[in-house]
C-alpha positions as MATLAB code, in Angstrom:
seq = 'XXXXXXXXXXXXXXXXXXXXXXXXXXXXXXXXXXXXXXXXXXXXXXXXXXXXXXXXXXXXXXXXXXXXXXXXXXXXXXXXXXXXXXXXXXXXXXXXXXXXXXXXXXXXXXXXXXXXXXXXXXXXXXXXXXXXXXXXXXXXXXXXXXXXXXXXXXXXXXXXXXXXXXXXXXXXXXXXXXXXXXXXXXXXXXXXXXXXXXXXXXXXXXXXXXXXXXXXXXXXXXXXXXXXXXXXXXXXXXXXXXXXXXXXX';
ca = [
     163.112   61.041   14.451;
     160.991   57.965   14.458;
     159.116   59.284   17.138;
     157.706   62.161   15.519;
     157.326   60.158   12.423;
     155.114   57.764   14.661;
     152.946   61.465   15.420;
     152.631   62.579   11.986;
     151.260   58.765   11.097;
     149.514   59.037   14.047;
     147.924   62.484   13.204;
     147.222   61.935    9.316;
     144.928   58.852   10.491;
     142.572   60.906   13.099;
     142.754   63.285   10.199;
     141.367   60.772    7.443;
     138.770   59.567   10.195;
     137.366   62.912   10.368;
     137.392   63.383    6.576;
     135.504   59.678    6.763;
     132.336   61.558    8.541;
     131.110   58.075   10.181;
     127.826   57.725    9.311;
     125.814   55.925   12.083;
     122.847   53.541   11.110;
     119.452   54.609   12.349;
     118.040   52.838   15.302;
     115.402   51.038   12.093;
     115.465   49.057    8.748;
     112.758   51.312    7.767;
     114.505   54.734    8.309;
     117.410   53.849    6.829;
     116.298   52.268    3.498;
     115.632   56.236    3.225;
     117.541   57.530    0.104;
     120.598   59.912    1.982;
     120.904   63.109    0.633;
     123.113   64.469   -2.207;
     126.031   65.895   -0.687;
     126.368   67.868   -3.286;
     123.240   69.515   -3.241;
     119.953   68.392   -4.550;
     116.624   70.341   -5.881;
     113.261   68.428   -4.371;
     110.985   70.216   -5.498;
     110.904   70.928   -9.267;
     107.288   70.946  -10.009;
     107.406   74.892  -11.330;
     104.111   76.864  -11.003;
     102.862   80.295  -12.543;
      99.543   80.581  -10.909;
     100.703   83.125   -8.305;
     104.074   84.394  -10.396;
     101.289   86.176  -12.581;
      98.459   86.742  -10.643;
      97.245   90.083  -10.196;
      95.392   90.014   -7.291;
      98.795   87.820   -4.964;
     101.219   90.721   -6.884;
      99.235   93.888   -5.887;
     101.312   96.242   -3.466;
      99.824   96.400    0.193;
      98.299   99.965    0.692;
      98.381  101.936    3.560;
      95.139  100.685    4.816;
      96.213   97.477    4.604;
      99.348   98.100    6.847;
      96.923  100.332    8.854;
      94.876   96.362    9.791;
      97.626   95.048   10.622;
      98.567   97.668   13.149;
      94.650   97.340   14.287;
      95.368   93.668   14.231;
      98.054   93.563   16.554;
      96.231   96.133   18.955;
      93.012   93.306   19.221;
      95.834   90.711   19.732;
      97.159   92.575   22.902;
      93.702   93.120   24.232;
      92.298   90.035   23.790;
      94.992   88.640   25.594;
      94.238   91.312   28.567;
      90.888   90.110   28.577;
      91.656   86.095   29.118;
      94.129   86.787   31.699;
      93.667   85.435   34.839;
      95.998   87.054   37.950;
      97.710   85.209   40.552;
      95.654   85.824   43.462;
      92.872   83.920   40.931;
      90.890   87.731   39.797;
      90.335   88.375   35.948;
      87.870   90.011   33.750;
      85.665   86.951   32.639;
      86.196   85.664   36.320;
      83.669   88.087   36.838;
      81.256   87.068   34.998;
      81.509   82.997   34.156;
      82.252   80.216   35.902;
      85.413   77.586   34.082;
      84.121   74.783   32.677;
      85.569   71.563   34.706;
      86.645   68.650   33.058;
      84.440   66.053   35.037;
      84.842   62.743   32.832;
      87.829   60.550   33.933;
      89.233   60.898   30.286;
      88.825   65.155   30.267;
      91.053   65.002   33.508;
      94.197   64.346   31.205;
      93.980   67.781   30.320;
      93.377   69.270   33.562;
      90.615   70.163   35.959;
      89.235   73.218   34.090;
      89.430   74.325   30.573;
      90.956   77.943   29.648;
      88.484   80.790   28.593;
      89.658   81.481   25.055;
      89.362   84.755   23.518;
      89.982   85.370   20.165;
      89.331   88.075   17.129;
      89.601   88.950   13.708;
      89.973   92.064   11.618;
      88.725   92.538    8.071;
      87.431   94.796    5.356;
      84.225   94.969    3.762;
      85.430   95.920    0.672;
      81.580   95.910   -0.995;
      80.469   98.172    2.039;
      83.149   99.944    2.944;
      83.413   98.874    6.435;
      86.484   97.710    8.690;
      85.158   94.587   11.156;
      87.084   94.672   14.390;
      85.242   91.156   16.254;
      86.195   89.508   19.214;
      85.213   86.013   20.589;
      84.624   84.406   23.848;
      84.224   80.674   24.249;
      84.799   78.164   26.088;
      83.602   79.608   28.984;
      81.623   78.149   31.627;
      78.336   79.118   33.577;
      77.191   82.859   33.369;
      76.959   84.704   36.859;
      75.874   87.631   35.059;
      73.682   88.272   31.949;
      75.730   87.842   28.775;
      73.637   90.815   27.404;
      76.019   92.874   30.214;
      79.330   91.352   29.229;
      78.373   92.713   25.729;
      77.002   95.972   26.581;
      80.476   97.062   28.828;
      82.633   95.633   26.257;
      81.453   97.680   23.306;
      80.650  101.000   24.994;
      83.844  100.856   27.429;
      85.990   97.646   28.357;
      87.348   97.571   24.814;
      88.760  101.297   24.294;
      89.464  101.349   27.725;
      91.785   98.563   26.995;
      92.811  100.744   24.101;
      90.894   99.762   20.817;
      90.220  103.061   19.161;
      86.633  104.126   19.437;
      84.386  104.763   16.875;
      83.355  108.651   17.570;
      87.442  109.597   16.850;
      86.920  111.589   20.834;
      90.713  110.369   21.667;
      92.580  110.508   18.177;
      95.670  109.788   20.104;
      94.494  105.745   19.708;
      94.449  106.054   16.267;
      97.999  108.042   15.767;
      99.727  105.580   17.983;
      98.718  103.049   15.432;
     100.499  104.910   12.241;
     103.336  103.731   13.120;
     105.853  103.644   10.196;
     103.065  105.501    7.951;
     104.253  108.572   10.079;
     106.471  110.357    8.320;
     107.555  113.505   10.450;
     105.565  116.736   11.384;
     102.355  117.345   13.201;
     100.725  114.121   13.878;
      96.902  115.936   13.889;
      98.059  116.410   10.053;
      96.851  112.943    9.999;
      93.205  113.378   11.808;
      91.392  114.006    8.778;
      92.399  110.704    7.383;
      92.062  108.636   10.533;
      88.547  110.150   11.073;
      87.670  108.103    7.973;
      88.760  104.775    9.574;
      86.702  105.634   12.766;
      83.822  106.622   10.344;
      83.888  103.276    9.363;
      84.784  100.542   12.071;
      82.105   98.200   12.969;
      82.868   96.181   16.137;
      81.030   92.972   16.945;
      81.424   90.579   20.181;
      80.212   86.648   20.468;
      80.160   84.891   23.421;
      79.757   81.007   23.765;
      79.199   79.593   27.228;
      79.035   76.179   27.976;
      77.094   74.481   30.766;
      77.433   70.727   31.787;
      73.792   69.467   32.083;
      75.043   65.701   33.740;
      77.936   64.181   35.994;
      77.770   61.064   33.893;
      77.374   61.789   30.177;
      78.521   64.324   27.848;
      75.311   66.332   27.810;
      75.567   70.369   27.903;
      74.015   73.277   26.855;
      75.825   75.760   24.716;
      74.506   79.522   24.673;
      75.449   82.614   22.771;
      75.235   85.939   22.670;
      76.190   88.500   19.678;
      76.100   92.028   19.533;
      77.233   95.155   16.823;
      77.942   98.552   17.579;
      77.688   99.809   13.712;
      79.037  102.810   14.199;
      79.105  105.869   17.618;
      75.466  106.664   16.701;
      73.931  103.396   16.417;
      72.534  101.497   19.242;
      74.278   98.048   19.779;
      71.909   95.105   17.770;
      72.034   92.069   20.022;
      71.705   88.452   18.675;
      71.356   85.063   20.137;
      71.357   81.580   19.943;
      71.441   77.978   22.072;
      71.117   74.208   21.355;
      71.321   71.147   24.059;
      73.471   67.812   23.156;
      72.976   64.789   23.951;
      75.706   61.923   24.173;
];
């Protein structure tokens, strides 16, 4: 009997000590001077707000062109990422036409020998004109082997629907019907052409590149070069822009 009695004792105390929670102290005065939280539950933030409870433009519904970006969103996301990638064997797309840029500066070398081409976009309405922007960016990039005016040029009038961006003279409507997604609701998806002619109608797709070139071995000095272009619409020829500058350290 007093055996088991000595378990039960024994057991009620482990069972207090867990009820206890031990509370370590933190490894600093500072930290632990922190207030500890209400066990029981407390509200931090109390400064209440209506500026977006009642504001008309943050409680409009999304339409369906608005969910129809987002699917054209996502589709510049997985080709942008096609176009940065470099294969194992040391091949890619912008491989072909720039050189990396090389960290040469003791300091640079912390984050490698060579910097990553970046490649980037955005997609937006016009609202005022009517027009859906599908851009893409190229930068940090290196030396050009090949006219920038080229990299352009194949990337509007091929690389990018070939990579399957929609193109702007609705010839394959299948790109734009994969991207209904959940608008699809059953039926005949060339019910849908007439509306998705209307968003080729009316994308606008515009390229920059930004190459970099180091201009000395022992200072920061480079020379930074760009090159723009727009494809307005299937009929337009593409407009090409430019621009450069040279710093100095």
């Amino acid at each position: 009997m007093k055996k088991l009695l000595g378990i039960v004792v024994l057991g009620l105390l482990f069972f207090n000590n867990l009820l206890a929670e031990e509370k370590p102290i933190f490894p600093f005065t500072t930290d632990d001077q922190i207030k500890t939280f209400d066990d029981g539950g407390e509200e931090i933030i109390k400064n209440k707000s209506d500026e977006l409870i009642f504001d008309e433009y943050w409680n409009k519904p999304l339409t369906k062109l608005d969910y129809y970006l987002l699917q054209l969103k996502d589709k510049a996301d997985e080709v942008s990422n096609d176009i940065k990638l470099i294969h194992s064997d040391g091949s890619g797309y912008l491989i072909e036409y720039f050189e990396k840029i090389e960290n040469l500066k003791k300091y640079q070398s912390l984050f490698g020998k060579y910097v990553d081409f970046d490649v980037s976009n955005k997609v937006y309405y016009l609202e005022d004109l009517g027009k859906i922007v599908i851009g893409f960016e190229i930068n940090d990039v290196g030396k050009a082997k090949k006219p920038m005016k080229e990299l352009c040029k194949n990337l509007l009038e091929k690389d990018l629907i070939r990579r399957g961006m929609p193109d702007q003279s609705f010839s394959s409507p299948v790109y734009y019907r994969m991207l209904l997604n959940q608008l699809y609701r059953g039926g005949d998806k060339k019910t849908y052409n007439n509306q998705l002619k209307k968003i080729a109608n009316n994308i606008v797709y515009r390229v920059s590149i930004t190459s970099k070139v180091s201009t000395s071995l022992e200072k920061m000095d480079y020379d930074m070069f760009n090159v723009s272009c727009y494809k307005l619409s299937s009929k337009d020829k593409i407009i090409y822009r430019k621009w450069s500058f040279a710093s100095k350290e």
